[in-house]
TORRO-621010 format. One record per residue (C-alpha): residue number from 1; residue in one letter; x, y, z. Coordinates in steps of 0.1 Angstrom, whole numbers, plus 5000, padded with zeros to 4 digits. Example, Ala and Ser with C-alpha at 12.3 -4.5 7.8 and 13.67 -1.06 7.14 Angstrom:
<rs>
r seq->1&type->A&x->5123&y->4955&z->5078
r seq->2&type->S&x->5137&y->4989&z->5071
</rs>
This chain:
<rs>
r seq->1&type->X&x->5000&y->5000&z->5000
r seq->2&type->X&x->5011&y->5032&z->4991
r seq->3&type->X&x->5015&y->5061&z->5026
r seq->4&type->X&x->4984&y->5081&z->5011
r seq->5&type->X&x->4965&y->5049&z->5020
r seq->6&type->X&x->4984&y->5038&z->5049
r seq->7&type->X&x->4973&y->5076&z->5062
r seq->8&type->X&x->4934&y->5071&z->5054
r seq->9&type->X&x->4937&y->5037&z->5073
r seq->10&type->X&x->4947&y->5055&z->5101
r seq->11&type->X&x->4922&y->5079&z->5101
r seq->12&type->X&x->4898&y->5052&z->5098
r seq->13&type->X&x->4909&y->5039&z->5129
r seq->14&type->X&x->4915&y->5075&z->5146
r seq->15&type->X&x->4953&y->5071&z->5153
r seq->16&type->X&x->4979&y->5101&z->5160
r seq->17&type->X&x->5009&y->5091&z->5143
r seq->18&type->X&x->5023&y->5119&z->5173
r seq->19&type->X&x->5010&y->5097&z->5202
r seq->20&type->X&x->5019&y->5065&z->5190
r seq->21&type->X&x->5059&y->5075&z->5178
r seq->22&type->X&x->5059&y->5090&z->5216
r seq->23&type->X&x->5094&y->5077&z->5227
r seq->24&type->X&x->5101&y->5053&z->5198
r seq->25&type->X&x->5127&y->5078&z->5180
r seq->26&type->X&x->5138&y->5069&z->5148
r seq->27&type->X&x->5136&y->5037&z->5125
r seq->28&type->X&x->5172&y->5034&z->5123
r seq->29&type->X&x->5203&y->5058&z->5125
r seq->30&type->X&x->5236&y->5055&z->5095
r seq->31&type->X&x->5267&y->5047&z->5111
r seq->32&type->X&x->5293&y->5075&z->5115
r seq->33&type->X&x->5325&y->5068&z->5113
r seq->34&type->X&x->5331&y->5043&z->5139
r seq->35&type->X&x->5293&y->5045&z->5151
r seq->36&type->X&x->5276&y->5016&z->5147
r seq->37&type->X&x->5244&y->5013&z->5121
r seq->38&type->X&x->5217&y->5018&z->5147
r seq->39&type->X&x->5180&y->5002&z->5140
r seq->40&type->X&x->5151&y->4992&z->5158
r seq->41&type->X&x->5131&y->4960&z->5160
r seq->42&type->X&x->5095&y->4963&z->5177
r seq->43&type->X&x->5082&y->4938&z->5196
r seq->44&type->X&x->5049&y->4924&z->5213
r seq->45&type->X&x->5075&y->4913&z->5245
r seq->46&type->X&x->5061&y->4928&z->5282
r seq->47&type->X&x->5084&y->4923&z->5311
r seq->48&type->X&x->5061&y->4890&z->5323
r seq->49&type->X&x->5055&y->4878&z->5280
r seq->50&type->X&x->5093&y->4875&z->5271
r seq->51&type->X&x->5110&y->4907&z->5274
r seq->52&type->X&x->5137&y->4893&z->5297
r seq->53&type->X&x->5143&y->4873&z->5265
r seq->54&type->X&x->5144&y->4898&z->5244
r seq->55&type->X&x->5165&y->4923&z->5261
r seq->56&type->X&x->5191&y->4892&z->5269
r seq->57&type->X&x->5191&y->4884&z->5232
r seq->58&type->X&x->5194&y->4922&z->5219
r seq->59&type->X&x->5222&y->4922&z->5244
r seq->60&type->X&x->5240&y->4895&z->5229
r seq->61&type->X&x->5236&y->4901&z->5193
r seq->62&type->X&x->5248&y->4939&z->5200
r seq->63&type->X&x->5280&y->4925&z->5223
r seq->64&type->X&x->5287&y->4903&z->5190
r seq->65&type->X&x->5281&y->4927&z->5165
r seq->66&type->X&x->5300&y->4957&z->5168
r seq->67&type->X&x->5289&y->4975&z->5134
r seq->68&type->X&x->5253&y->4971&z->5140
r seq->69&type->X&x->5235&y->4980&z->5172
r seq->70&type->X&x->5199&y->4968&z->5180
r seq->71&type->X&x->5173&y->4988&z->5202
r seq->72&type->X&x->5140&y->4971&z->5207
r seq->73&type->X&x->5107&y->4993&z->5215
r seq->74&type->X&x->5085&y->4970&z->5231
r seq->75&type->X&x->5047&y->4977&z->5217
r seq->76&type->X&x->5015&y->4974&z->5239
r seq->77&type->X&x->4981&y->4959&z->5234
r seq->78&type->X&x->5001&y->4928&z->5217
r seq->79&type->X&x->5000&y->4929&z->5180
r seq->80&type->X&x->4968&y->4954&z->5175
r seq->81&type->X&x->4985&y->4978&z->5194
r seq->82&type->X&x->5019&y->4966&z->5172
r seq->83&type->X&x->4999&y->4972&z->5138
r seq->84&type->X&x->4984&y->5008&z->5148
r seq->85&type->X&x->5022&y->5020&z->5161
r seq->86&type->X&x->5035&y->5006&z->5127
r seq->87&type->X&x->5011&y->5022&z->5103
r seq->88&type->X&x->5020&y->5056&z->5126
r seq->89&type->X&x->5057&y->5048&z->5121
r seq->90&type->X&x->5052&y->5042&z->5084
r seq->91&type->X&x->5027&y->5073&z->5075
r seq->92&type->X&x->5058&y->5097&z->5101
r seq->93&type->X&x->5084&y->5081&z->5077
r seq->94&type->X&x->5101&y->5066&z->5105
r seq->95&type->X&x->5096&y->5028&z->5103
r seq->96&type->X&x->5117&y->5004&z->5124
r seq->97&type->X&x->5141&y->4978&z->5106
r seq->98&type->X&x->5125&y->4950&z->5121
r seq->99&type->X&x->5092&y->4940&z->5130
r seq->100&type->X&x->5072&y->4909&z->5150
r seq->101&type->X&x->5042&y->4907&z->5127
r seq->102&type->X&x->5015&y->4882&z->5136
r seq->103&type->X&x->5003&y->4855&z->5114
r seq->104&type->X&x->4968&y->4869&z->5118
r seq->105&type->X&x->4983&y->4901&z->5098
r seq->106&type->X&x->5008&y->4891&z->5081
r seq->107&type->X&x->4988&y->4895&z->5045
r seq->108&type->X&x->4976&y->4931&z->5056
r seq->109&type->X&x->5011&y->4941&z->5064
r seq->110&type->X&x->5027&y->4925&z->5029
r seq->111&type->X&x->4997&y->4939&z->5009
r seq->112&type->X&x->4996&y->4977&z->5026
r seq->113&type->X&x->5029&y->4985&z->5037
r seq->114&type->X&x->5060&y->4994&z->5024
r seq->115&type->X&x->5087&y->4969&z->5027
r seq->116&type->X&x->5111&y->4942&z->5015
r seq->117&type->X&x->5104&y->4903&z->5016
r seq->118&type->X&x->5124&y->4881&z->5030
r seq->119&type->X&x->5126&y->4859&z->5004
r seq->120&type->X&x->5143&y->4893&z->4981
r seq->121&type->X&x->5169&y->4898&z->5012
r seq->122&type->X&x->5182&y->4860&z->5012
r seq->123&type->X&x->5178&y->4851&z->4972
r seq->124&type->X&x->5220&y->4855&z->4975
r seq->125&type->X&x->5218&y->4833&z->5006
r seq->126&type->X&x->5192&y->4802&z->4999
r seq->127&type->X&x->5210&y->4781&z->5021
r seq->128&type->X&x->5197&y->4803&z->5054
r seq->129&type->X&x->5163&y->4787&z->5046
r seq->130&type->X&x->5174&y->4753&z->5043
r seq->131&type->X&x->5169&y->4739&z->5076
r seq->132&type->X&x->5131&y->4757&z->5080
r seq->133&type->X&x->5106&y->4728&z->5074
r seq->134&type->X&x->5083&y->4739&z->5043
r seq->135&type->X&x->5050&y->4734&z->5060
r seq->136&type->X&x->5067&y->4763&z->5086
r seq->137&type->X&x->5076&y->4783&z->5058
r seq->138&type->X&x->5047&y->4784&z->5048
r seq->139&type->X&x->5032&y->4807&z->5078
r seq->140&type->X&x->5055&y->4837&z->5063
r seq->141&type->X&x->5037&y->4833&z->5026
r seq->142&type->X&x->5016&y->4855&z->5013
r seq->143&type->X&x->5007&y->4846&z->4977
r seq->144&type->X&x->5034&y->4819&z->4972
r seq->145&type->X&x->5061&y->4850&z->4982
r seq->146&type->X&x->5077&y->4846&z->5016
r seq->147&type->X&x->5072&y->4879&z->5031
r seq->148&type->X&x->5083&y->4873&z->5069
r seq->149&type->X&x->5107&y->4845&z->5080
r seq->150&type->X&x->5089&y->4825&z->5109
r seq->151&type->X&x->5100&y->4832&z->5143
r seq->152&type->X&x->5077&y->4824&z->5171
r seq->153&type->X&x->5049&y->4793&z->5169
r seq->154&type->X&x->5024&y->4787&z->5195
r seq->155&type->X&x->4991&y->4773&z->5209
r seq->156&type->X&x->4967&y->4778&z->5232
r seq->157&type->X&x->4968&y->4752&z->5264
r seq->158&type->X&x->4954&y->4753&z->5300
r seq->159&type->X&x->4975&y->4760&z->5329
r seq->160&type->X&x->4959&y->4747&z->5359
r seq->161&type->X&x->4963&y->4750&z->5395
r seq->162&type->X&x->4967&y->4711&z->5406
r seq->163&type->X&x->4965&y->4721&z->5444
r seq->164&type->X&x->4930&y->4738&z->5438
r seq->165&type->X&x->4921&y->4709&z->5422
r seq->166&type->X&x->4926&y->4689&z->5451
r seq->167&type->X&x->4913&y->4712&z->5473
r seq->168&type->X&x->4884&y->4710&z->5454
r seq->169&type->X&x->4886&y->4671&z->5456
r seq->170&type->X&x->4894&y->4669&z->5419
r seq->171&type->X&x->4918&y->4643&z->5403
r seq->172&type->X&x->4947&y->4667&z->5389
r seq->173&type->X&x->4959&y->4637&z->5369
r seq->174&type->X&x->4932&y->4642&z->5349
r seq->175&type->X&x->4925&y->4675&z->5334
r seq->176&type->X&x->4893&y->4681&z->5313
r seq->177&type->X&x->4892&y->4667&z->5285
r seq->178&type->X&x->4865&y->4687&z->5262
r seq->179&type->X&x->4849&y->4719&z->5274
r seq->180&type->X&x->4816&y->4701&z->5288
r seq->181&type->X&x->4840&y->4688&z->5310
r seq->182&type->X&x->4857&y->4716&z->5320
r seq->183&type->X&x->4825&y->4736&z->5329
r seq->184&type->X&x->4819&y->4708&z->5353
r seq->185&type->X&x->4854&y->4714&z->5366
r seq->186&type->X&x->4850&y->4751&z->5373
r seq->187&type->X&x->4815&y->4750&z->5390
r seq->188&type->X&x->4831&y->4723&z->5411
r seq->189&type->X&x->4863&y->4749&z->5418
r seq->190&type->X&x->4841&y->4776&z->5424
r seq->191&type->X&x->4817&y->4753&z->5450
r seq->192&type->X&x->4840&y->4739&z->5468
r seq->193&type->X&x->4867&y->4766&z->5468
r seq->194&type->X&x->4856&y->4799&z->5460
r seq->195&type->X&x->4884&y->4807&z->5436
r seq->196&type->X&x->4876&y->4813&z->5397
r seq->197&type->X&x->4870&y->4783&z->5380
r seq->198&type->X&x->4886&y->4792&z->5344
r seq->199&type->X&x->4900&y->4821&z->5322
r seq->200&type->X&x->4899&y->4822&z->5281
r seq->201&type->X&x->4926&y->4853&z->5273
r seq->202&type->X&x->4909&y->4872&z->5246
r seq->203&type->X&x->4924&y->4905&z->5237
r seq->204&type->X&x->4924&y->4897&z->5204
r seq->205&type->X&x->4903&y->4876&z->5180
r seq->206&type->X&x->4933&y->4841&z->5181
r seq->207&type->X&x->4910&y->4822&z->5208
r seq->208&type->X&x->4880&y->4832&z->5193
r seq->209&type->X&x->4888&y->4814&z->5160
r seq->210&type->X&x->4901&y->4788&z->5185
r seq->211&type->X&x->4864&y->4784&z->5194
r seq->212&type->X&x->4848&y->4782&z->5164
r seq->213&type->X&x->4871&y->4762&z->5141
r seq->214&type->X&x->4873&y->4739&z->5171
r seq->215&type->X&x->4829&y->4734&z->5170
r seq->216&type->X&x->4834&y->4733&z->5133
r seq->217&type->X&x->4828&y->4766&z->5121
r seq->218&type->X&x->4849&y->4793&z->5107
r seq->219&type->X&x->4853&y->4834&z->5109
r seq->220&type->X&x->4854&y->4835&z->5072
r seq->221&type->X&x->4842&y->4810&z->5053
r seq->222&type->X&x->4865&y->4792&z->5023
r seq->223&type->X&x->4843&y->4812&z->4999
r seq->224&type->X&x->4854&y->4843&z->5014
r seq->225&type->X&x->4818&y->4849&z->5032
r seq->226&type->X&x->4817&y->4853&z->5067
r seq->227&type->X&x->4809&y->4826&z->5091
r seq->228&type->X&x->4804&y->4846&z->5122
r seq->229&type->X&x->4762&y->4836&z->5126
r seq->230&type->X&x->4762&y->4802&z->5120
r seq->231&type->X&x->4752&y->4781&z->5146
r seq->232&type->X&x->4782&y->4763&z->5151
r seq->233&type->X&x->4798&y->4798&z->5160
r seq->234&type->X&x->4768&y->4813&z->5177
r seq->235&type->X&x->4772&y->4784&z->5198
r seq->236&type->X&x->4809&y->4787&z->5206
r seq->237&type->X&x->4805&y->4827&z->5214
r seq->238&type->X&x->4771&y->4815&z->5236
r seq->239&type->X&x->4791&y->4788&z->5259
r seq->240&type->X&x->4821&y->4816&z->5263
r seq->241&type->X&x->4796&y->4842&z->5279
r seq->242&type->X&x->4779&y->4816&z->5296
r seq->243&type->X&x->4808&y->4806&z->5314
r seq->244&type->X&x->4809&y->4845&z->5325
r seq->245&type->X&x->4774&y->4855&z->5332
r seq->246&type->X&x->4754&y->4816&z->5340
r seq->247&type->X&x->4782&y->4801&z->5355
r seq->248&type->X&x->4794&y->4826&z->5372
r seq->249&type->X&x->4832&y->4806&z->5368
r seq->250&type->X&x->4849&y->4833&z->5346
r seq->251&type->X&x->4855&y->4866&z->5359
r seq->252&type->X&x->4850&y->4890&z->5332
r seq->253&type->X&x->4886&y->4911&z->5335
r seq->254&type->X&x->4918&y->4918&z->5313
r seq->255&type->X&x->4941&y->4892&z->5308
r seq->256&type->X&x->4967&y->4911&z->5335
r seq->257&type->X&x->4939&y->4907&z->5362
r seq->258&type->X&x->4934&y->4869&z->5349
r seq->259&type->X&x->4971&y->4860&z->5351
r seq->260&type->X&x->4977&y->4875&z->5381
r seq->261&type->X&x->4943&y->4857&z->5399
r seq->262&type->X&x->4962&y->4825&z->5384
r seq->263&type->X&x->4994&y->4832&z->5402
r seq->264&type->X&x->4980&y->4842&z->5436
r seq->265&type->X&x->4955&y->4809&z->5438
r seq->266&type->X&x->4927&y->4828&z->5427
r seq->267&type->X&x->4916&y->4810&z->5394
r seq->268&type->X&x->4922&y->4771&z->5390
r seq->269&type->X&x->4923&y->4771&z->5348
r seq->270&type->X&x->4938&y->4799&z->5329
r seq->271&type->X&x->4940&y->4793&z->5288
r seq->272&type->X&x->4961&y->4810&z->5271
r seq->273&type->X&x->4994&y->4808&z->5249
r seq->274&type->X&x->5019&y->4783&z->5259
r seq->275&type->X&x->5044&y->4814&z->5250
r seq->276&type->X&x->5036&y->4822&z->5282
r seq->277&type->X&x->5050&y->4791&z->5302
r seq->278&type->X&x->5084&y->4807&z->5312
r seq->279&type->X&x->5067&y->4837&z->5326
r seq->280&type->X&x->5045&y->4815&z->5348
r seq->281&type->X&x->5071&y->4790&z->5356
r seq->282&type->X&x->5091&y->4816&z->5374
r seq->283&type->X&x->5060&y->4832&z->5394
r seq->284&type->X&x->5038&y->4805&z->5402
r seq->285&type->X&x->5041&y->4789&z->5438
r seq->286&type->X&x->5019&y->4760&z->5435
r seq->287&type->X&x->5018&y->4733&z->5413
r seq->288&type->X&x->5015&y->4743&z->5377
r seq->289&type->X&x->5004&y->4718&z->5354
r seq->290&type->X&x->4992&y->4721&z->5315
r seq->291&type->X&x->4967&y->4704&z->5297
r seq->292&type->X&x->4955&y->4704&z->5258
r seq->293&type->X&x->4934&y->4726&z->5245
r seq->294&type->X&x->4897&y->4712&z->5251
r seq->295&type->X&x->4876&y->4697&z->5223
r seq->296&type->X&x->4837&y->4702&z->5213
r seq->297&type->X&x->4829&y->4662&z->5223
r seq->298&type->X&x->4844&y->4643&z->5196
r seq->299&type->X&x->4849&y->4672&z->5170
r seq->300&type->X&x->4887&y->4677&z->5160
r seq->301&type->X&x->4905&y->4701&z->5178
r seq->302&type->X&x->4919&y->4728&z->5156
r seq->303&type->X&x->4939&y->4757&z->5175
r seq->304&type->X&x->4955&y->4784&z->5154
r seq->305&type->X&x->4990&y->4786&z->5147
r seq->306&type->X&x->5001&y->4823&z->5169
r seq->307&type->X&x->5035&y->4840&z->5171
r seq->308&type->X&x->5045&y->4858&z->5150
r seq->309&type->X&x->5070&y->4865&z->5114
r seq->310&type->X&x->5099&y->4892&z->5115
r seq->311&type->X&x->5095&y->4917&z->5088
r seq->312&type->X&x->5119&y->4941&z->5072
r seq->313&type->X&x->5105&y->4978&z->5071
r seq->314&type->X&x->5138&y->4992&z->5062
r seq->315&type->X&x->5140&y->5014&z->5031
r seq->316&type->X&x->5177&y->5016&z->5034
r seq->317&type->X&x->5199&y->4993&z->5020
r seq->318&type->X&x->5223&y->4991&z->5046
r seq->319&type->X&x->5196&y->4992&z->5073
r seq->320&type->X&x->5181&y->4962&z->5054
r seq->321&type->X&x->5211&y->4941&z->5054
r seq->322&type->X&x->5214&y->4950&z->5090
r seq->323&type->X&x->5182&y->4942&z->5098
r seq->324&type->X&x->5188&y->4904&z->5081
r seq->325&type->X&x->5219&y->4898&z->5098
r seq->326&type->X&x->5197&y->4902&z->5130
r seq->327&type->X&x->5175&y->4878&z->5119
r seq->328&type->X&x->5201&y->4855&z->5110
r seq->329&type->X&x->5216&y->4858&z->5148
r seq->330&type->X&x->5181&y->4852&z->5162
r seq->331&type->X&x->5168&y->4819&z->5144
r seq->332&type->X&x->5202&y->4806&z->5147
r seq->333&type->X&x->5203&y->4771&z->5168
r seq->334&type->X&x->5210&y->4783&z->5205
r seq->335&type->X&x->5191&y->4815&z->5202
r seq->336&type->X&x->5162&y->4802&z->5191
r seq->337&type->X&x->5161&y->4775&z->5220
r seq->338&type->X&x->5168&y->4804&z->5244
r seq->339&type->X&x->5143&y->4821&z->5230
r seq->340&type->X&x->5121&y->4787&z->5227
r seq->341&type->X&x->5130&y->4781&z->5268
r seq->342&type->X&x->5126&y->4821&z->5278
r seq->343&type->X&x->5093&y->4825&z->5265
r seq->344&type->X&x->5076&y->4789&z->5260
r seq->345&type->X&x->5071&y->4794&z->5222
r seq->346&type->X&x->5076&y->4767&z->5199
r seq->347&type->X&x->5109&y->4767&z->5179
r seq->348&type->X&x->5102&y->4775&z->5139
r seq->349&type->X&x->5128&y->4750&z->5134
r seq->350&type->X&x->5118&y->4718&z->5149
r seq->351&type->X&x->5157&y->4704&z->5137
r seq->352&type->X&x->5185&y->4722&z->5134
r seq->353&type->X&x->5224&y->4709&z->5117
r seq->354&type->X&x->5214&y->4676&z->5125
r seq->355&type->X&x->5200&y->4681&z->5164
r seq->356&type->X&x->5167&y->4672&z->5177
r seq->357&type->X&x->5153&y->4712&z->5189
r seq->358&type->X&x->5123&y->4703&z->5200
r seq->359&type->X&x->5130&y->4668&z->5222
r seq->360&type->X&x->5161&y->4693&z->5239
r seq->361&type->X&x->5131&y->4716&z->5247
r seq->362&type->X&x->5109&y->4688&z->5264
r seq->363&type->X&x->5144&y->4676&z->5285
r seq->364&type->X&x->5140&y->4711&z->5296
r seq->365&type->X&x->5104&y->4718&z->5294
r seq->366&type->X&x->5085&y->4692&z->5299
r seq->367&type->X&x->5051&y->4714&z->5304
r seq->368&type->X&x->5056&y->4723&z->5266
r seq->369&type->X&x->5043&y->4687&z->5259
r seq->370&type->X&x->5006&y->4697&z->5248
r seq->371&type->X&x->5017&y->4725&z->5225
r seq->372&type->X&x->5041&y->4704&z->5213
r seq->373&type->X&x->5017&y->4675&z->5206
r seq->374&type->X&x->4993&y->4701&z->5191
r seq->375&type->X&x->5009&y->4712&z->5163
r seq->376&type->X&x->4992&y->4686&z->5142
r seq->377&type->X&x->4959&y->4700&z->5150
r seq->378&type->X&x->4973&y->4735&z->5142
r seq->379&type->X&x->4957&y->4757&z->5119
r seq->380&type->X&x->4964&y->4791&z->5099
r seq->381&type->X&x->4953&y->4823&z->5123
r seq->382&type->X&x->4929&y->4838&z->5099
r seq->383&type->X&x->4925&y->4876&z->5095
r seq->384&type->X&x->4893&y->4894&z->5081
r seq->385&type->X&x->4907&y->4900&z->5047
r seq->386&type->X&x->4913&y->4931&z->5026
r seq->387&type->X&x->4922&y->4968&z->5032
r seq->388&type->X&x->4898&y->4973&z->5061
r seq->389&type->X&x->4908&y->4941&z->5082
r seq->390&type->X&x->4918&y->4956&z->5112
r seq->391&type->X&x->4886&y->4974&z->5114
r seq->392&type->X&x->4865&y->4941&z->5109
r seq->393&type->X&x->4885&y->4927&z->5136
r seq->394&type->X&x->4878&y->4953&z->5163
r seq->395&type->X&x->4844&y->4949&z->5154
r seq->396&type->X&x->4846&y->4916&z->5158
r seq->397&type->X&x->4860&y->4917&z->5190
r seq->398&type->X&x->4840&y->4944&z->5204
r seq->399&type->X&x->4807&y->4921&z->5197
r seq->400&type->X&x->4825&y->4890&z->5215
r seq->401&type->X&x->4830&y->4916&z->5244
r seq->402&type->X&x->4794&y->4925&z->5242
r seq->403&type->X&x->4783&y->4887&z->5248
r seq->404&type->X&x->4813&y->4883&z->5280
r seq->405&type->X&x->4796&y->4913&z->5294
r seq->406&type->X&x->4764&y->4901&z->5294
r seq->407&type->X&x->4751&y->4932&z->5274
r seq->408&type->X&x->4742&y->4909&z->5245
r seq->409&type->X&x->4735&y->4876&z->5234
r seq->410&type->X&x->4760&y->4856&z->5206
r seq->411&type->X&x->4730&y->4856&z->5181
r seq->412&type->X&x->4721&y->4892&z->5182
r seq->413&type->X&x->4761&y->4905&z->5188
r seq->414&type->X&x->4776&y->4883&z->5155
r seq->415&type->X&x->4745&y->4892&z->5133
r seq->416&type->X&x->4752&y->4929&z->5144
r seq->417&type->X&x->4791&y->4930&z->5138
r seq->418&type->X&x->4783&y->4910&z->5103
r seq->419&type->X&x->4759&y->4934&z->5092
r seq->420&type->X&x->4787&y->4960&z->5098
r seq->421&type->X&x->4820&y->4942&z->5087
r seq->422&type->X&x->4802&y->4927&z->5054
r seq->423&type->X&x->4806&y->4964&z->5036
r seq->424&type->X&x->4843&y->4963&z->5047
r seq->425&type->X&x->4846&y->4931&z->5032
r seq->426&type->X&x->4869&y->4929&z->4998
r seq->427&type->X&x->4847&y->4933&z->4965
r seq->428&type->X&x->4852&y->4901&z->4943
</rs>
């Protein structure tokens, strides 16, 4: 997309490029003499979601590379908040080198703004790719073209509380199965303990596609239409606000509040991405378990690949080789299993010159297991398509916040956000 677009879009979603640069300085800085080239990569990374990581990895890739030095701007709201910050930084003229682009928007960022594909940066250099597994590959397409390389891979899972569990005279061997099951559990949690029974994290739209591709429906539809009021998704929406407002199991609070009820004993189930294993490893103080993802009954589970491709938004040379040689340094073997061990996401390269990555994860990890085992039930994280897909998607969400709420039903909030992200929808 051309910046005269990338402006309207902004408009559209009532952005000030001024408030969102605040702090974030330049893209990159040329190298001065003996300066280094400086650029920045933006990230998705909070202090308790793998900014340790991060910083420990920007550390050692700027101790190693003298000519180059990295600065990472962490960006809030996860990759929404990421997106809006971008398009500011694009339409000011000041992108960042690198960029953590989820798969959800990886086509809107390849189709509407500037950059340069991966695949153009490393045609001298084929063999980087070579140990990448083409189904992983894949997940940085767009249109056959690999735009992004992939970094980060992940699931949801449940976390659970064993010692609630057996406070609440539950077996913590055996975990709920399917999510009749674990709405049993939680009214049995909250009964007998008091404590929040479960947790969904939902700042974004990735567990509501969990949902509904998991009960056999879609967002959009193969033929492009959307899927959003059929029953099978109406039905998936329903049982989420039930758990909130009939239940009574789910409190209905950010996922900050959620994760931090979970640490302090306060909620027994907490689904989320298992990206955030490391995080809870090192805070929790009772006995932290994980379990798959739940099923509908005997429907197939199908959980939507998250994480997240790096991107090149550099529109200098220089900065763009910079910018490569940095993602070289981080999908190289050990950084990717620190990375893979300090956050809890999947490695994008399940072997690596000849060694086993992700069976040295489990040595290490062992709670990785499920989200390891799931990746065969893993599908692509969809995004509304076209040129107004981020504002489909907060439409989206806002209905699904509507029905946790309690201020509408599923039925009534999806046939509302259809009737308004239908006109936004691409014309064929």
């Amino acid at each position: 997309m051309k910046i005269g677009k990338t402006v309207g879009a902004l408009a559209v979603l009532g952005l000030a490029a001024s408030v969102a640069l605040a702090g974030c300085g330049s893209g990159a800085s040329p190298s001065s003499g003996n300066q280094p080239l400086t650029i920045e990569y933006y990230h998705v990374n909070s202090d308790s979601f793998g900014g340790p990581a991060v910083r420990e990895l920007v550390k050692k890739f700027n101790d190693t590379h003298p000519g180059i030095r990295v600065v990472e701007r962490f960006q809030p709201d996860m990759y929404a908040g990421l997106m809006q910050n971008l398009q500011s930084a694009i339409a000011a003229g000041r992108p960042p080198a690198v960029s953590q682009i989820s798969y959800s928007h990886l086509q809107y960022a390849a189709e509407n703004f500037p950059h340069v594909s991966l695949q153009d940066l490393v045609q001298n250099d084929p063999g980087f790719l070579k140990d990448f597994p083409e189904n992983i590959l894949e997940l940085g397409r767009v249109k056959g073209k690999l735009e992004g390389i992939p970094y980060s891979i992940s699931n949801p899972v449940i976390y659970y509380n064993a010692d609630l569990f057996k406070q609440a005279g539950l077996d913590p061997e055996k975990p709920p199965k399917t999510w009749n099951e674990l709405r049993e559990v939680a009214r049995t949690v909250k009964g007998k303990t008091g404590a929040w029974g479960v947790f969904i994290r939902h700042e974004d739209n990735w567990s509501t596609q969990a949902l509904i591709e998991s009960n056999g429906g879609h967002i959009v539809n193969p033929d492009g239409s959307l899927g959003i009021t059929e029953p099978v998704a109406v039905e998936a929406i329903q049982m989420w606000g039930d758990m909130v407002n009939r239940d009574r199991t789910m409190p209905n609070v950010n996922y900050k509040e959620a994760q931090q009820a979970f640490l302090s004993g306060k909620l027994a189930m907490y689904i989320a991405t298992i990206a955030e294993l490391s995080s809870l490893k090192k805070q929790a103080t009772f006995d932290l378990r994980t379990a798959a993802y739940p099923t509908f009954g005997d429907k197939p589970r199908k959980v939507p690949a998250g994480g997240n491709v790096l991107m090149v938004f550099a529109k200098d040379p220089a900065q763009q080789q910079a910018a490569l040689e940095f993602i070289k340094f981080l999908t190289a073997p050990d950084n990717l299993k620190a990375w893979s061990l300090g956050t809890g996401y999947l490695p994008s390269r399940l072997t690596m010159g000849g060694r086993d990555v992700t069976q040295e994860l489990l040595k290490e990890a062992p709670l990785m297991k499920p989200a390891v085992d799931q990746l065969k039930d893993a599908v692509p994280w969809r995004n509304i398509p076209g040129p107004n897909s981020l504002q489909a998607e907060k439409i989206l969400l806002d209905a699904r916040m509507d029905v946790l709420a309690g201020k509408s039903d599923a039925k009534a909030a999806m046939e509302a956000a259809k009737a308004r992200i239908e006109p936004l929808l691409p014309k064929s």
